[in-house]
C-alpha positions as CSV (number, residue, x, y, z in Angstrom):
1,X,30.1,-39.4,-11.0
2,X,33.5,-37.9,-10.3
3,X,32.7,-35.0,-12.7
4,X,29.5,-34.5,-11.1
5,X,31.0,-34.7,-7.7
6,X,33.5,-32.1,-9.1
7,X,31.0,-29.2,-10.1
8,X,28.5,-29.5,-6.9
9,X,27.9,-26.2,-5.5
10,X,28.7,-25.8,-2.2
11,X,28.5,-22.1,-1.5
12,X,25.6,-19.7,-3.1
13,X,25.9,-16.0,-3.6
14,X,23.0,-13.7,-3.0
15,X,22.9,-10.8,-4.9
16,X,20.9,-8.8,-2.6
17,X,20.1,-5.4,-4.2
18,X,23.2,-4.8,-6.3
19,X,21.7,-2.0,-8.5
20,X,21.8,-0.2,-4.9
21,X,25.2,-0.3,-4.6
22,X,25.9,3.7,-4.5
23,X,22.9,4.1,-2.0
24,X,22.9,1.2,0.0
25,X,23.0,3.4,3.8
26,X,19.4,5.0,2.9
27,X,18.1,1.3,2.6
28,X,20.0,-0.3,5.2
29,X,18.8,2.2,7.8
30,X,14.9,1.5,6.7
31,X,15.7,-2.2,7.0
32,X,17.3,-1.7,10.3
33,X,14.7,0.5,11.5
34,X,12.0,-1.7,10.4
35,X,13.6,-4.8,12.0
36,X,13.9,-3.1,15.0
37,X,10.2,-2.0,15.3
38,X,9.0,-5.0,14.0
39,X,11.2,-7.3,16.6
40,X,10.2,-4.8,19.4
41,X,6.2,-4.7,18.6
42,X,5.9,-8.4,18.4
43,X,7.9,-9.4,21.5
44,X,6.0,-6.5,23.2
45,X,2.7,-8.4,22.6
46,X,4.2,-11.8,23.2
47,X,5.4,-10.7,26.5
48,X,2.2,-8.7,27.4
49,X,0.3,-11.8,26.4
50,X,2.0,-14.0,28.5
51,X,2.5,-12.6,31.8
52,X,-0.7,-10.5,31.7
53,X,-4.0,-12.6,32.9
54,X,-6.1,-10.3,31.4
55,X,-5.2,-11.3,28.0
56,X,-5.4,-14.6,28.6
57,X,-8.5,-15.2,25.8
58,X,-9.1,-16.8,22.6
59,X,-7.8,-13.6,20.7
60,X,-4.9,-12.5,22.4
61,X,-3.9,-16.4,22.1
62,X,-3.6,-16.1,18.6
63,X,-1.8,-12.8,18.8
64,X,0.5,-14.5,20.6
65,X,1.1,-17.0,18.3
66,X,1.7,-14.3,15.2
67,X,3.9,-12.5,17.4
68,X,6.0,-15.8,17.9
69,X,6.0,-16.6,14.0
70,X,6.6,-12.7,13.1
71,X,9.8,-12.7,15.5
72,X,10.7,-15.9,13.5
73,X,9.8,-14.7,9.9
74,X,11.8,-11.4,10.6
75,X,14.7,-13.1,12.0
76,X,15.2,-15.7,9.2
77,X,15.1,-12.7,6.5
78,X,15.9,-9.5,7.8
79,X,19.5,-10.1,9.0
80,X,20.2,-11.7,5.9
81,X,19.1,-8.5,4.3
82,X,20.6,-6.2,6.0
83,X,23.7,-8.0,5.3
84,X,23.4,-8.2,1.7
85,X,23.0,-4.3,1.5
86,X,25.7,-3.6,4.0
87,X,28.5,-6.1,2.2
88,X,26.7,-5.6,-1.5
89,X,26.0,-9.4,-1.8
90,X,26.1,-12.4,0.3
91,X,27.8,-15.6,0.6
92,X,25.6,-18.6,2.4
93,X,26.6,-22.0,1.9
94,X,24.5,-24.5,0.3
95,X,22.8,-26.4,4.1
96,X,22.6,-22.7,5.4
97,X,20.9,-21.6,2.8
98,X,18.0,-24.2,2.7
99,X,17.8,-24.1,6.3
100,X,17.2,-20.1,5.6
101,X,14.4,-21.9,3.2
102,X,12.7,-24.2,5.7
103,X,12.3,-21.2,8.0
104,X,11.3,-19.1,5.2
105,X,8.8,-22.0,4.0
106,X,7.3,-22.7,7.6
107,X,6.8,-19.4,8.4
108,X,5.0,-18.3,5.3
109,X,2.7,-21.4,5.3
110,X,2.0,-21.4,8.7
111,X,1.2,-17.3,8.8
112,X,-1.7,-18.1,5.8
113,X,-3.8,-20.5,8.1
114,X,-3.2,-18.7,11.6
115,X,-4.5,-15.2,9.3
116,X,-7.4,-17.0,8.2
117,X,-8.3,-18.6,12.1
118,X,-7.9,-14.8,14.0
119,X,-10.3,-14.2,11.5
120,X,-13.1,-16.6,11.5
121,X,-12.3,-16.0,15.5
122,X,-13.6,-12.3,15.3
123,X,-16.9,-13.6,12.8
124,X,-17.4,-15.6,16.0
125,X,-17.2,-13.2,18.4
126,X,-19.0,-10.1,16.0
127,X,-21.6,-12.3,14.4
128,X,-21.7,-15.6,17.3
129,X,-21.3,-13.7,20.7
130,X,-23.8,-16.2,22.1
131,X,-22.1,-19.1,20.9
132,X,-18.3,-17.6,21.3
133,X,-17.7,-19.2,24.0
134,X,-18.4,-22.8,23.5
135,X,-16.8,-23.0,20.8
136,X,-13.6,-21.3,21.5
137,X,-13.1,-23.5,24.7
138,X,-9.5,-23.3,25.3
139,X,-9.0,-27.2,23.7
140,X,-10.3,-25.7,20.3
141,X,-7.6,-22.6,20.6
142,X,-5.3,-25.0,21.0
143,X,-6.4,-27.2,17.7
144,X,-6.7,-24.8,15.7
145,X,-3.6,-23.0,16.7
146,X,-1.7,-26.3,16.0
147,X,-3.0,-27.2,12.9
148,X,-1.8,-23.9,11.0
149,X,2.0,-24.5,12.3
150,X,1.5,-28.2,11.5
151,X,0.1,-27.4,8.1
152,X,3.0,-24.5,7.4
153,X,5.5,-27.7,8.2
154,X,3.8,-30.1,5.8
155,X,4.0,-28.2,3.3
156,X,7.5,-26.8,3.6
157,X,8.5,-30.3,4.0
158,X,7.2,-31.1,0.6
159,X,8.8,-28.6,-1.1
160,X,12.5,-29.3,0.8
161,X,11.9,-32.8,-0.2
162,X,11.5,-32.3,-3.8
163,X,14.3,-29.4,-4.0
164,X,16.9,-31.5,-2.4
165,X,16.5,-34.0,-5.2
166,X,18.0,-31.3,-7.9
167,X,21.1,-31.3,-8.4
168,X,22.9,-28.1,-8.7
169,X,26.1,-27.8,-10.7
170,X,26.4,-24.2,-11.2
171,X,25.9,-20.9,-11.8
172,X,25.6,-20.4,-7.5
173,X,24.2,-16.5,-8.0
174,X,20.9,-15.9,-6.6
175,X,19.0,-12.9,-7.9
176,X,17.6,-12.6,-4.4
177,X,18.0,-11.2,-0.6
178,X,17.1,-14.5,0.4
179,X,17.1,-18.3,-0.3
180,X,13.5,-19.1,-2.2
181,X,12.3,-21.6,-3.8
182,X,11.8,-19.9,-7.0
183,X,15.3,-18.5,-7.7
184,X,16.9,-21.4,-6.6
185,X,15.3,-23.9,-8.8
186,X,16.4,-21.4,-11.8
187,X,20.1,-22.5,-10.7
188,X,19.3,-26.3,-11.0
189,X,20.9,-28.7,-13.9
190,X,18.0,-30.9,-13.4
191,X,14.4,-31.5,-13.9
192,X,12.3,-28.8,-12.4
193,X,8.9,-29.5,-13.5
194,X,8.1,-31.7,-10.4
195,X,9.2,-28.8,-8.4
196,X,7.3,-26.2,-10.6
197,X,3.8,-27.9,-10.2
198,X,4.6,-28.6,-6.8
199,X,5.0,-24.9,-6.3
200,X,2.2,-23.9,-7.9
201,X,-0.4,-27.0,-6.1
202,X,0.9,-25.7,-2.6
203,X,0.8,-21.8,-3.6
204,X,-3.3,-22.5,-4.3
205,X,-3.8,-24.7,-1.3
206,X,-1.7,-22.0,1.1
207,X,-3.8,-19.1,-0.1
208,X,-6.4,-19.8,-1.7
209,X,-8.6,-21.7,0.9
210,X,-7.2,-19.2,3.9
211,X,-7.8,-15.8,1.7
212,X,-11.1,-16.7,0.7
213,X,-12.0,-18.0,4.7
214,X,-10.3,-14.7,5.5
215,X,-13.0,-12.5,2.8
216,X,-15.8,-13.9,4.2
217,X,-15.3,-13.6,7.9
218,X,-14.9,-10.1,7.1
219,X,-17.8,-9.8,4.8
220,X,-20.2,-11.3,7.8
221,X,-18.5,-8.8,10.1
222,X,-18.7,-6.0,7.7
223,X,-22.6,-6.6,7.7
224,X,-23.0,-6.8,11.6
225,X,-21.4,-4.0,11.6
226,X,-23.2,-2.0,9.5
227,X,-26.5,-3.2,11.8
228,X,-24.6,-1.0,14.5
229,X,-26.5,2.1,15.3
230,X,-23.6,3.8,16.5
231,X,-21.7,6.2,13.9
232,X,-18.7,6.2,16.2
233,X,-18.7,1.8,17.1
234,X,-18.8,1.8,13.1
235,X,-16.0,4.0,12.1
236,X,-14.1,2.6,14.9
237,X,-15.1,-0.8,13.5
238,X,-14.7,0.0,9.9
239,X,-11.0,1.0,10.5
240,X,-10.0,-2.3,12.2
241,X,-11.3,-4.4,9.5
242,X,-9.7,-1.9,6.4
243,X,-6.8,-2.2,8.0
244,X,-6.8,-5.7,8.1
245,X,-8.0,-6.1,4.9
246,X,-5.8,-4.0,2.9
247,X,-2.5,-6.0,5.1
248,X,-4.2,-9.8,3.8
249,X,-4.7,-8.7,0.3
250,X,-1.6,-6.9,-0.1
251,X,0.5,-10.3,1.8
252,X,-1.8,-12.5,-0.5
253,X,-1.7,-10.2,-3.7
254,X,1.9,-9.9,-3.7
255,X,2.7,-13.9,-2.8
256,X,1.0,-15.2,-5.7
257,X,2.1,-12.3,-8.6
258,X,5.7,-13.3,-7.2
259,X,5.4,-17.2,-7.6
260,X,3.0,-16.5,-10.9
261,X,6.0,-14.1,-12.7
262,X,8.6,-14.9,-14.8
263,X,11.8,-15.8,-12.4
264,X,13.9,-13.2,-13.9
265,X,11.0,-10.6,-13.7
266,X,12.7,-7.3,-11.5
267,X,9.3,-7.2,-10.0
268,X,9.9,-10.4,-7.7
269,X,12.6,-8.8,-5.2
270,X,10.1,-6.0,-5.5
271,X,6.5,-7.7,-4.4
272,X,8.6,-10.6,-2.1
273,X,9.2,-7.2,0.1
274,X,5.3,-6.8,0.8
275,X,5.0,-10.4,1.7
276,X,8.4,-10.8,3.8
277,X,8.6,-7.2,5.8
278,X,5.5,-4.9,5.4
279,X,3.1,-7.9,7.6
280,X,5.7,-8.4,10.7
281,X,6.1,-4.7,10.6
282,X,2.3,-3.5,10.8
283,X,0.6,-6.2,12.2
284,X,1.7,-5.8,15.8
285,X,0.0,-2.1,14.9
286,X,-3.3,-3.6,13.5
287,X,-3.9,-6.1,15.8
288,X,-2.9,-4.5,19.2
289,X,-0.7,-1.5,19.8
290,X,-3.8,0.2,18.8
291,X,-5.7,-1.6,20.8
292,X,-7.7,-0.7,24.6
293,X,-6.5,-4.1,25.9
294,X,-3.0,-3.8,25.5
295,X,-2.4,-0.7,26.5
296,X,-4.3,-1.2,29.5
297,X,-2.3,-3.9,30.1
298,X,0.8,-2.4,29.5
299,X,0.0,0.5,31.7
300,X,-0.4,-2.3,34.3
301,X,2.9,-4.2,33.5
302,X,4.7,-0.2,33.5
303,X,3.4,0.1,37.5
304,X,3.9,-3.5,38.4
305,X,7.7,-2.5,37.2
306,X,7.5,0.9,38.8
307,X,6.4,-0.6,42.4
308,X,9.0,-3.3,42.5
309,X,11.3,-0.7,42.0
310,X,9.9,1.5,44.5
311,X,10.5,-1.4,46.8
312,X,13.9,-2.5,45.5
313,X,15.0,1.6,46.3
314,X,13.3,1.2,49.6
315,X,15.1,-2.1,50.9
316,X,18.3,0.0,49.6
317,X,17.9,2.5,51.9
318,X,17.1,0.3,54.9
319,X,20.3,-1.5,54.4
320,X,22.6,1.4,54.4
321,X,20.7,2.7,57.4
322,X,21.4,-0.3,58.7
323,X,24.9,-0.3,57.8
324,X,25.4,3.1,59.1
């Protein structure tokens, strides 16, 4: 016990991207840059959302939700990042860096089932206009919106449960940017293969069952869509649902080939960067910024701003007329 109590590690070291070490400002700047954007974008919609009654529907509800869990998902990761590149490695202590995990954990789960529910919300309103409605009545936003961030906490929660029961007794390097599951069980001295089948049960049940709910709300909509007569309302269409295709497959694609490969594989830093910064970053883009909504309500936020600062320069003016 003393022994044991000797060799505990306390302190892990991330090794970030250390065969960067010569070029590190070229991606440091992208990071930062993409951080930026991505922060930006999604408290732009979350703020758009909320104080604009215009978007106050079952769609922009959800987009305010993603926004919420992409400002979270980017700040868990990206400032970790960033600092790994800037200092060429990173030192988190051992409760930091499976809080880092939770976050990391909660997010990811949680983002699988609120992907899938946006999208079986547009089926409804493509394919079910009639019936849109009904039965996204503002109680059933609110269900459905609380079962993904309850489900992306159940499972996280298995997962820290069974990782906390290793013991680690060194090496304390992590191949990583960040503190996952899959790199850190590597560093155990204990049994892993609770963890490992655990991993791989929750990895099915996280992406699986969304992907595929995902797929086919966007088959149903492709084939409405193709009923359009328009040319223009289906390339318009067609380009929403691409882009929201190729964003799901390449988050889902690259989530399971990084739990699926070899720990040690170089391809895991690799793919965990199409599933941790590529989504925050363009799904503000897909989902709103290039939408009508949005930028009408932004236009209206921009002269709501602009006549309460006309007003604000007028009452100035009164005063020191006054004053003279």
């Amino acid at each position: 016990m003393h022994k044991e109590n000797q060799t505990h590690v306390t302190i892990f070291i991330l090794l970030g991207f250390k065969n960067l070490e010569h070029l590190w400002i070229l991606p440091f700047l992208a990071f930062l840059f993409t951080y930026i954007f991505t922060m930006t974008g999604n408290l732009l919609i979350f703020v758009l959302v909320v104080i604009d009654q215009h978007l106050h529907t079952p769609m922009y509800f959800f987009l305010c939700n993603l926004a919420c869990l992409e400002i979270c998902y980017s700040s868990t990761l990206s400032p970790i990042l960033l600092t790994t590149l800037l200092m060429n490695g990173k030192a988190i202590s051992f409760s930091n860096c499976f809080l880092q995990l939770f976050f990391f954990g909660y997010c990811l789960g949680t983002e699988c089932y609120l992907l899938s529910v946006m999208s079986y919300d547009r089926y409804l309103a493509i394919c079910k206009p009639l019936h849109y409605a009904i039965v996204m009545n503002t109680r059933k936003c609110v269900q459905l919106a609380a079962v993904s961030w309850t489900n992306g906490f159940i499972g996280i929660s298995v997962i820290m449960t069974a990782m906390l029961q290793l013991k680690y007794c060194g090496p304390n390097e992590i191949d990583h940017y960040f503190c996952d599951s899959v790199p850190l069980k590597e560093l155990s001295c204990s049994d892993t293969y609770l963890v490992e089948h655990l991993n791989l049960i929750l990895l099915f049940i996280y992406t699986m069952p969304p992907f595929l709910i995902t797929l086919a709300s966007y088959i149903y909509i492709i084939a409405a869509i193709l009923r359009i007569r328009s040319t223009i309302g289906r390339k318009k269409a067609f380009s929403t649902c691409s882009s929201h295709l190729s964003v799901v497959s390449i988050y889902y694609g690259s989530l399971i080939t990084v739990y699926l490969l070899p720990p040690s594989s170089s391809m895991n830093k690799v793919c965990s960067l199409l599933y941790t910064i590529l989504p925050p970053l363009v799904n503000p883009l897909i989902y709103s910024l290039r939408n009508k909504d949005v930028k009408k309500a932004l236009r209206r936020v921009k002269n709501k701003v602009a006549i309460f600062n006309l007003i604000q320069n007028t009452l100035r003016v009164l005063v020191n007329v006054k004053n003279k």
